[in-house]
HTML snippet that shows the backbone in 3Dmol.js (N, CA, C, O; Angstrom):
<script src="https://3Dmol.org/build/3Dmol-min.js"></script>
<div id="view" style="width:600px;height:400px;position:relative"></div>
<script>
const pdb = `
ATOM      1  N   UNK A   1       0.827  -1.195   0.000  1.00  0.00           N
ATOM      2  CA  UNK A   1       0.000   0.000   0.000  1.00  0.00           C
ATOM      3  C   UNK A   1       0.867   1.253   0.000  1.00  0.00           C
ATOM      4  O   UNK A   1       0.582   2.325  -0.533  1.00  0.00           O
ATOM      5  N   UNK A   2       2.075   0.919   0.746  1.00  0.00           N
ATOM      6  CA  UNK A   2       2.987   2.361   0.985  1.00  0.00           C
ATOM      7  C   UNK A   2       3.311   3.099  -0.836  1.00  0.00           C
ATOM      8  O   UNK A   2       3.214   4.168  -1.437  1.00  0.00           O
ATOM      9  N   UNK A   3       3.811   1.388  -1.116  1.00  0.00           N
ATOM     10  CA  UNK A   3       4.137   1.587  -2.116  1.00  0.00           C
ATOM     11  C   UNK A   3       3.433   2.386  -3.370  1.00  0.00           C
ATOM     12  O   UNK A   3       4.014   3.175  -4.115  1.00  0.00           O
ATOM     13  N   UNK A   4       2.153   2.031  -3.430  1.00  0.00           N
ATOM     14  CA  UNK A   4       1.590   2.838  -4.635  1.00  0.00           C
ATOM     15  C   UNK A   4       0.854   4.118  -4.129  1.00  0.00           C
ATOM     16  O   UNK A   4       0.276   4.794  -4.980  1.00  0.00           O
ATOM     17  N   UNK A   5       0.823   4.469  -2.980  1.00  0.00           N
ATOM     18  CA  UNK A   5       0.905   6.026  -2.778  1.00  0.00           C
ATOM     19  C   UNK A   5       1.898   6.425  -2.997  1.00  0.00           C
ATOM     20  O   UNK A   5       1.801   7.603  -3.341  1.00  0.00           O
ATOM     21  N   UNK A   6       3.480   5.865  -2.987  1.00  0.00           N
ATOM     22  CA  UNK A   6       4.697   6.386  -3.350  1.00  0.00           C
ATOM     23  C   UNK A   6       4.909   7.090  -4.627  1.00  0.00           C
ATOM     24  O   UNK A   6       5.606   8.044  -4.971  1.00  0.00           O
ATOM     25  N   UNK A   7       3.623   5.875  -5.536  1.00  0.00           N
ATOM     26  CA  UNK A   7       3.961   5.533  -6.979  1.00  0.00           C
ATOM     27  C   UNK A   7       2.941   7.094  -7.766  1.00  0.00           C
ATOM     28  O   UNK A   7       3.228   7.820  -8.718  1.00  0.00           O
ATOM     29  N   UNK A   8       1.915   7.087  -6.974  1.00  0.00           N
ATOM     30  CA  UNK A   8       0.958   7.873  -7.247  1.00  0.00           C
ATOM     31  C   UNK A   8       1.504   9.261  -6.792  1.00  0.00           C
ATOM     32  O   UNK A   8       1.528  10.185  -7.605  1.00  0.00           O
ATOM     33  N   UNK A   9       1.992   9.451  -5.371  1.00  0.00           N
ATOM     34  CA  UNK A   9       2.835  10.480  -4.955  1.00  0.00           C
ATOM     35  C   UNK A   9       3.859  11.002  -6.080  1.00  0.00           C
ATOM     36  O   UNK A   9       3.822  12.232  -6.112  1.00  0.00           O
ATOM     37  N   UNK A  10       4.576  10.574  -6.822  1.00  0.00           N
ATOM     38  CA  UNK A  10       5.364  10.582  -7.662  1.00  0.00           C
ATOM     39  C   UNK A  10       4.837  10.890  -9.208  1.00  0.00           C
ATOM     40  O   UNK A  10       5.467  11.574 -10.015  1.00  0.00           O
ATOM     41  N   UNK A  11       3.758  10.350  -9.422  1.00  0.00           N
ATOM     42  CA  UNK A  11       3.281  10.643 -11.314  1.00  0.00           C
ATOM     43  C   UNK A  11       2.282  11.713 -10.919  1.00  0.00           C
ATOM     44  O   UNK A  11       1.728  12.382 -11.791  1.00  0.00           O
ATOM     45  N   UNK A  12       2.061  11.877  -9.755  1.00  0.00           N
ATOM     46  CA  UNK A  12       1.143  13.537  -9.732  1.00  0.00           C
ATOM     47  C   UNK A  12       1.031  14.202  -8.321  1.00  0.00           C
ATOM     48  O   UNK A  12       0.222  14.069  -7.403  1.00  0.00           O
ATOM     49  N   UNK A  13       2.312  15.077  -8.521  1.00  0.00           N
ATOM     50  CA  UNK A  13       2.853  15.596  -7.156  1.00  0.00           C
ATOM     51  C   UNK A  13       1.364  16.762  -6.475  1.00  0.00           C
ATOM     52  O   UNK A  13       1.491  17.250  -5.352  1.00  0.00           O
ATOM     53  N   UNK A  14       0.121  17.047  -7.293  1.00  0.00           N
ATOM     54  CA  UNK A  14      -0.576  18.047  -6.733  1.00  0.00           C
ATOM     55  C   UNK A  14      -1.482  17.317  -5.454  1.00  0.00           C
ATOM     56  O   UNK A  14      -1.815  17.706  -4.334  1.00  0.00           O
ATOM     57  N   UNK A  15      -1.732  15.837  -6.369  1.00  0.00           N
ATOM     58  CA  UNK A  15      -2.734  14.971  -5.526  1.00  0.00           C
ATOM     59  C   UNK A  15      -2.254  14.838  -4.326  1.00  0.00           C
ATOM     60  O   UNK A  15      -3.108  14.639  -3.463  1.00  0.00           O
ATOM     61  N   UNK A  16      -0.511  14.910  -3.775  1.00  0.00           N
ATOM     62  CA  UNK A  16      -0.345  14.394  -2.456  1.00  0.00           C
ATOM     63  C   UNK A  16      -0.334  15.559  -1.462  1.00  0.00           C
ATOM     64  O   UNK A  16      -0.379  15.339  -0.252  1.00  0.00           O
ATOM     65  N   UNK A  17      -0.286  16.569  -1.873  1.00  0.00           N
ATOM     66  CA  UNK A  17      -0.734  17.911  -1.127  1.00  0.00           C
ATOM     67  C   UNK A  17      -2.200  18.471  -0.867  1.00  0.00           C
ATOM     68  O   UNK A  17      -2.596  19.595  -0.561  1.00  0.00           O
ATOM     69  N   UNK A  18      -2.892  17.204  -1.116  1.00  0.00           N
ATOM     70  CA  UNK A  18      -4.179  18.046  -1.021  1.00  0.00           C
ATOM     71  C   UNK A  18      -4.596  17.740   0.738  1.00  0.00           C
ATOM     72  O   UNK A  18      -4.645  16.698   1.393  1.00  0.00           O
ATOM     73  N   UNK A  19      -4.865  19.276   1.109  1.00  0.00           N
ATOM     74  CA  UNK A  19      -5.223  19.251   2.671  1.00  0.00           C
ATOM     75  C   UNK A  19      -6.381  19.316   3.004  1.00  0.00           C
ATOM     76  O   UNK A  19      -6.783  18.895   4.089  1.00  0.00           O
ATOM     77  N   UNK A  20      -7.364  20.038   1.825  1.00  0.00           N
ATOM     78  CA  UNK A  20      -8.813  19.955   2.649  1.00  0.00           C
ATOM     79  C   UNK A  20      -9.930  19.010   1.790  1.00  0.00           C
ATOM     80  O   UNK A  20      -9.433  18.530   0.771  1.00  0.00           O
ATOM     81  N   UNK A  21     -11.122  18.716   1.984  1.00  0.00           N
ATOM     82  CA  UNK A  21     -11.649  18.259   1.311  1.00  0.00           C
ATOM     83  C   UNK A  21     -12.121  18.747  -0.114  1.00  0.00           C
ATOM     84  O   UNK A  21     -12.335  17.970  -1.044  1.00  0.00           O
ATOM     85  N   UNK A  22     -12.293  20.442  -0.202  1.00  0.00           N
ATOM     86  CA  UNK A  22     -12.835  20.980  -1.241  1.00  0.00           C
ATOM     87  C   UNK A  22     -12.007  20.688  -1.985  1.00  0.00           C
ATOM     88  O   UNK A  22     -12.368  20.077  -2.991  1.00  0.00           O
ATOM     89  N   UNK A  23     -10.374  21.042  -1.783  1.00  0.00           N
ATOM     90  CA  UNK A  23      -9.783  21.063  -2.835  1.00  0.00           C
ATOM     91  C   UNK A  23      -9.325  19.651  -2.783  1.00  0.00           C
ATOM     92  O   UNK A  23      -8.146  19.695  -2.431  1.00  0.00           O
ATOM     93  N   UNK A  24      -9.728  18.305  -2.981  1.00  0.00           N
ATOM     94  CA  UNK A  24      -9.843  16.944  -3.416  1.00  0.00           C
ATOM     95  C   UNK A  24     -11.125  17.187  -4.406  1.00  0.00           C
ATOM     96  O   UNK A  24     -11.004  16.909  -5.599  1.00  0.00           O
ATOM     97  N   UNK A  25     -11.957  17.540  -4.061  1.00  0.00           N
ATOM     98  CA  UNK A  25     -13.187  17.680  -4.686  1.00  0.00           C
ATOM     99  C   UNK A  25     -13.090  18.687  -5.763  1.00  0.00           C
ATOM    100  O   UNK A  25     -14.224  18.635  -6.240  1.00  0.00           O
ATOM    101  N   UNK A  26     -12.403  19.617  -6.476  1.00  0.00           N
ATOM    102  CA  UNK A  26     -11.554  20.308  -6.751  1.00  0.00           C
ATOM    103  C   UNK A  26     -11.680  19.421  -7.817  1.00  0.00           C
ATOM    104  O   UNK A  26     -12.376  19.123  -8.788  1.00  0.00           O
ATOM    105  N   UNK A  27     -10.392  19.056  -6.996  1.00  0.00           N
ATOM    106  CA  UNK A  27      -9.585  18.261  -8.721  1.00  0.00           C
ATOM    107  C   UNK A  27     -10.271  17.503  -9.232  1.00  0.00           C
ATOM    108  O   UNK A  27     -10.272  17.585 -10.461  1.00  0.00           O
ATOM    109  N   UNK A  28     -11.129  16.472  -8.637  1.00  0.00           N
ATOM    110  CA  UNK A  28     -11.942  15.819  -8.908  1.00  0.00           C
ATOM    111  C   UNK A  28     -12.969  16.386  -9.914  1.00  0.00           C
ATOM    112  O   UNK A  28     -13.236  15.729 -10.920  1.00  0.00           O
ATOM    113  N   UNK A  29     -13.489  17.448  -9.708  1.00  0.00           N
ATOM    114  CA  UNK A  29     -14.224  17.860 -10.750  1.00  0.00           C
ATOM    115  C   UNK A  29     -13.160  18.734 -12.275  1.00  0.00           C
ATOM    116  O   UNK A  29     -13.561  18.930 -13.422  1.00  0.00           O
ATOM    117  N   UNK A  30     -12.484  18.904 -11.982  1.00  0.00           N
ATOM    118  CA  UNK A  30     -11.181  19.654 -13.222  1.00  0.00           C
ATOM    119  C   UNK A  30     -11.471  18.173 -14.086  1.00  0.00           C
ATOM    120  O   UNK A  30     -12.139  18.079 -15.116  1.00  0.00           O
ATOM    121  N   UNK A  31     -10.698  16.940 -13.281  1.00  0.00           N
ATOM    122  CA  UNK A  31     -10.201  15.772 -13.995  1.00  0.00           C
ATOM    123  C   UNK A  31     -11.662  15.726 -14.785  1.00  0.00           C
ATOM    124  O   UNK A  31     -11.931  15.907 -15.972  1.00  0.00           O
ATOM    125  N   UNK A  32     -12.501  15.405 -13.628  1.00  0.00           N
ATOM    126  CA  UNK A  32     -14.257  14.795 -14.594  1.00  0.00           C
ATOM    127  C   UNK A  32     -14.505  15.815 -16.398  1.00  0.00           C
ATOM    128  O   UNK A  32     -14.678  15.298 -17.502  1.00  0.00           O
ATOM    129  N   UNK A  33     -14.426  17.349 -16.053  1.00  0.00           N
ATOM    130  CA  UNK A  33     -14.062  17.875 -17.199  1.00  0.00           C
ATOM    131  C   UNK A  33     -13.662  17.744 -18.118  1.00  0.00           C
ATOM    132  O   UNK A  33     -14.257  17.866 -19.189  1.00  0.00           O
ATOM    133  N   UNK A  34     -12.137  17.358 -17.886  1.00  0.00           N
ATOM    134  CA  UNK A  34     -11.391  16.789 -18.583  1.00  0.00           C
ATOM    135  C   UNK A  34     -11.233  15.873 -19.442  1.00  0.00           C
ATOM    136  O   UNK A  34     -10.566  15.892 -20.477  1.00  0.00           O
ATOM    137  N   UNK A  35     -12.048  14.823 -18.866  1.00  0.00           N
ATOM    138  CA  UNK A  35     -12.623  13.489 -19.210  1.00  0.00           C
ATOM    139  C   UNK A  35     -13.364  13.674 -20.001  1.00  0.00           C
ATOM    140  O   UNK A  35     -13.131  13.290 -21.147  1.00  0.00           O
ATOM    141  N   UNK A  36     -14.578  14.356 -19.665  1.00  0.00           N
ATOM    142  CA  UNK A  36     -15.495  14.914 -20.693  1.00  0.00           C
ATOM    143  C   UNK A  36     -15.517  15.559 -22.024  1.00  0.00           C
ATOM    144  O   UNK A  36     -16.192  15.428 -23.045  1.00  0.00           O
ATOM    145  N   UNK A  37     -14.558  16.282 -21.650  1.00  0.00           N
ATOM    146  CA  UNK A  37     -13.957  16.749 -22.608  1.00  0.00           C
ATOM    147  C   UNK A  37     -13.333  16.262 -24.063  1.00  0.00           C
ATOM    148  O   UNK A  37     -13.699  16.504 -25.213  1.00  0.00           O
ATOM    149  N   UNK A  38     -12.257  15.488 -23.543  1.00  0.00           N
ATOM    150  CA  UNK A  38     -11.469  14.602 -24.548  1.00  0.00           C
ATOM    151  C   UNK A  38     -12.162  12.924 -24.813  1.00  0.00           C
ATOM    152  O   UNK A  38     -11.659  12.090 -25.566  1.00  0.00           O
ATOM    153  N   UNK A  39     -13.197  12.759 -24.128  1.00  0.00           N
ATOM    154  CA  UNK A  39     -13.927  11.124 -24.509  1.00  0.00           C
ATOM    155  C   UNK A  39     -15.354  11.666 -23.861  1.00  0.00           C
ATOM    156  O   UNK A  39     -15.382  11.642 -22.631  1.00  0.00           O
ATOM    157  N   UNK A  40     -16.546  12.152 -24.537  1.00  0.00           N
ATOM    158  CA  UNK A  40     -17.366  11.936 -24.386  1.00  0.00           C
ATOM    159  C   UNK A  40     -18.299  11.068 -24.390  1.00  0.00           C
ATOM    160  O   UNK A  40     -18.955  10.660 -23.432  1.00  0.00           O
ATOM    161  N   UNK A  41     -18.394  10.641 -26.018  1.00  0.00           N
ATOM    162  CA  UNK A  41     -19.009   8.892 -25.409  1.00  0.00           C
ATOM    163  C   UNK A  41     -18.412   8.044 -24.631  1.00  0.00           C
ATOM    164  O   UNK A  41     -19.241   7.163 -24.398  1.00  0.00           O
ATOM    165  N   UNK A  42     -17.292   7.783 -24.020  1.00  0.00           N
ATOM    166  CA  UNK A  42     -17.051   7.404 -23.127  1.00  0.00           C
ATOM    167  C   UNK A  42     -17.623   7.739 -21.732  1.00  0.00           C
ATOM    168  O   UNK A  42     -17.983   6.794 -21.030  1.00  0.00           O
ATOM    169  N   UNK A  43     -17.724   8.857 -21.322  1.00  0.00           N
ATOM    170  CA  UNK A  43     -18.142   9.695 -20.084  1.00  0.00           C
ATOM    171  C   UNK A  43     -19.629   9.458 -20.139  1.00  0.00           C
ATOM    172  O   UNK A  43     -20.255   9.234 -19.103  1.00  0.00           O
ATOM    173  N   UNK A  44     -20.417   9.516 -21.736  1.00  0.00           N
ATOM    174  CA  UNK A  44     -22.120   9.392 -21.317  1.00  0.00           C
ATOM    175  C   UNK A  44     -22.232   7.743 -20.950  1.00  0.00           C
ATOM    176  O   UNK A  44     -23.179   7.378 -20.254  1.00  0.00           O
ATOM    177  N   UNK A  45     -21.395   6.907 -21.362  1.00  0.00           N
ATOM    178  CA  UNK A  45     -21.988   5.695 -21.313  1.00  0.00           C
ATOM    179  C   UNK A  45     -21.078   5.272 -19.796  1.00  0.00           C
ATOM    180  O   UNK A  45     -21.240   4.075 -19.562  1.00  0.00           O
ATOM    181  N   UNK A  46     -20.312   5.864 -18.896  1.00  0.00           N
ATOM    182  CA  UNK A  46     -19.987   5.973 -17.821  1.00  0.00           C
ATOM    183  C   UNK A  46     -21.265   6.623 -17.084  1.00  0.00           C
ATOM    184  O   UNK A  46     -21.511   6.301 -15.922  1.00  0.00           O
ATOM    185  N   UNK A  47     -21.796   7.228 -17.541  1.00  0.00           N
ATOM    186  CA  UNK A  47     -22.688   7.996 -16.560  1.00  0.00           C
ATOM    187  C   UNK A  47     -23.970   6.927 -16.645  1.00  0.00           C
ATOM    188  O   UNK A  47     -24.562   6.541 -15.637  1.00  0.00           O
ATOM    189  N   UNK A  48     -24.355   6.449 -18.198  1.00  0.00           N
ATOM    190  CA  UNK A  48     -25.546   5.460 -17.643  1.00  0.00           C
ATOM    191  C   UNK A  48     -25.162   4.110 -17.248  1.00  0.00           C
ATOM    192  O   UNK A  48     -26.119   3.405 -16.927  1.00  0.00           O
ATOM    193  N   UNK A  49     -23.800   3.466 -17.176  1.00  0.00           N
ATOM    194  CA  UNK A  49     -23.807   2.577 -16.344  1.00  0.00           C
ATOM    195  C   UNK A  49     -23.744   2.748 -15.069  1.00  0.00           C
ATOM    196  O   UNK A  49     -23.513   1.715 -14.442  1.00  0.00           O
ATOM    197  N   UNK A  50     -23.915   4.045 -14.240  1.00  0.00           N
ATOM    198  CA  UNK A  50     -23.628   3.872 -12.958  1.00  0.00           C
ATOM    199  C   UNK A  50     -25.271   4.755 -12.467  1.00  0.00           C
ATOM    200  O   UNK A  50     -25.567   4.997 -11.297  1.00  0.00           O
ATOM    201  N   UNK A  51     -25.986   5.047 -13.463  1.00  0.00           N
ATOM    202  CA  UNK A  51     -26.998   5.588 -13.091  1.00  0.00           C
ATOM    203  C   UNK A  51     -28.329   4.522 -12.591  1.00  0.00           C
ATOM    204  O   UNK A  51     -28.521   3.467 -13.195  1.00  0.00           O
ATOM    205  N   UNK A  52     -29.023   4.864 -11.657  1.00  0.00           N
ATOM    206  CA  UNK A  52     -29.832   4.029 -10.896  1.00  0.00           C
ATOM    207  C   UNK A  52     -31.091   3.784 -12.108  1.00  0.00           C
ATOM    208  O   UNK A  52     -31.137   4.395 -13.175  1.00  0.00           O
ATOM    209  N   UNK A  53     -31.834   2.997 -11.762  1.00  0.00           N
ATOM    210  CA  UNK A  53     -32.695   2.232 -13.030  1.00  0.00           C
ATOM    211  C   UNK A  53     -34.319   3.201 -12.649  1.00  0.00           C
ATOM    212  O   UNK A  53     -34.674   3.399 -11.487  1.00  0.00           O
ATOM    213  N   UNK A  54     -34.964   3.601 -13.631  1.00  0.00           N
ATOM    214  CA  UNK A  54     -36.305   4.334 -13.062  1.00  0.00           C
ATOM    215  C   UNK A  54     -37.233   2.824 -13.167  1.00  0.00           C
ATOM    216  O   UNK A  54     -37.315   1.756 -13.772  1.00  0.00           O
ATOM    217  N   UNK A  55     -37.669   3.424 -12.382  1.00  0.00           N
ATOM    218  CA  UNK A  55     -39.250   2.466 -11.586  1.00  0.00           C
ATOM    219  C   UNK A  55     -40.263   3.241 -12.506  1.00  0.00           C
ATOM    220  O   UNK A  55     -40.513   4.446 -12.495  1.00  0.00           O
ATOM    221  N   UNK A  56     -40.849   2.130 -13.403  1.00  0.00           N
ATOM    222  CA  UNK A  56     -42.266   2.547 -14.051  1.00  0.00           C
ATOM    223  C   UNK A  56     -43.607   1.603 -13.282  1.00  0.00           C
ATOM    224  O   UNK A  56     -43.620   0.484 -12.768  1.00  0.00           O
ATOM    225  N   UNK A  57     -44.769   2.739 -13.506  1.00  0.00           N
ATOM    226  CA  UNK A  57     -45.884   1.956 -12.532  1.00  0.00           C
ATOM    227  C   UNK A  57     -46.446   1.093 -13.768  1.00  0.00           C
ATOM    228  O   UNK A  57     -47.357   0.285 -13.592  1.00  0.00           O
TER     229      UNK A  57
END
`;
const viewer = $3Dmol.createViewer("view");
viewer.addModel(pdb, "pdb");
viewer.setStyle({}, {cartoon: {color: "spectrum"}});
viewer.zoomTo();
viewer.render();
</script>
């Protein structure tokens, strides 16, 4: 475990400085952007596999 926080510590020095929660949440939303950005069908069909199923009567 040490190890791949080492590994992760190392390929993205901003992630291991993060002190509060916003700014985790932060990056978290930059990256999601990002994502969006450069692979969208990727990102919509990420979003409906993790989206909850509607209930019809």
């Amino acid at each position: 475990m040490a190890d791949t926080f080492k590994t992760i510590s190392n390929l993205f020095p901003p992630f291991s400085n993060i002190t509060h929660p916003l700014e985790g949440c932060f990056y978290l939303l930059i990256i999601a952007f990002a994502i969006r950005w450069k692979w969208p069908r990727t990102w919509n069909r990420l979003l409906e596999r993790i989206s909850a199923d509607i209930e019809k009567d």
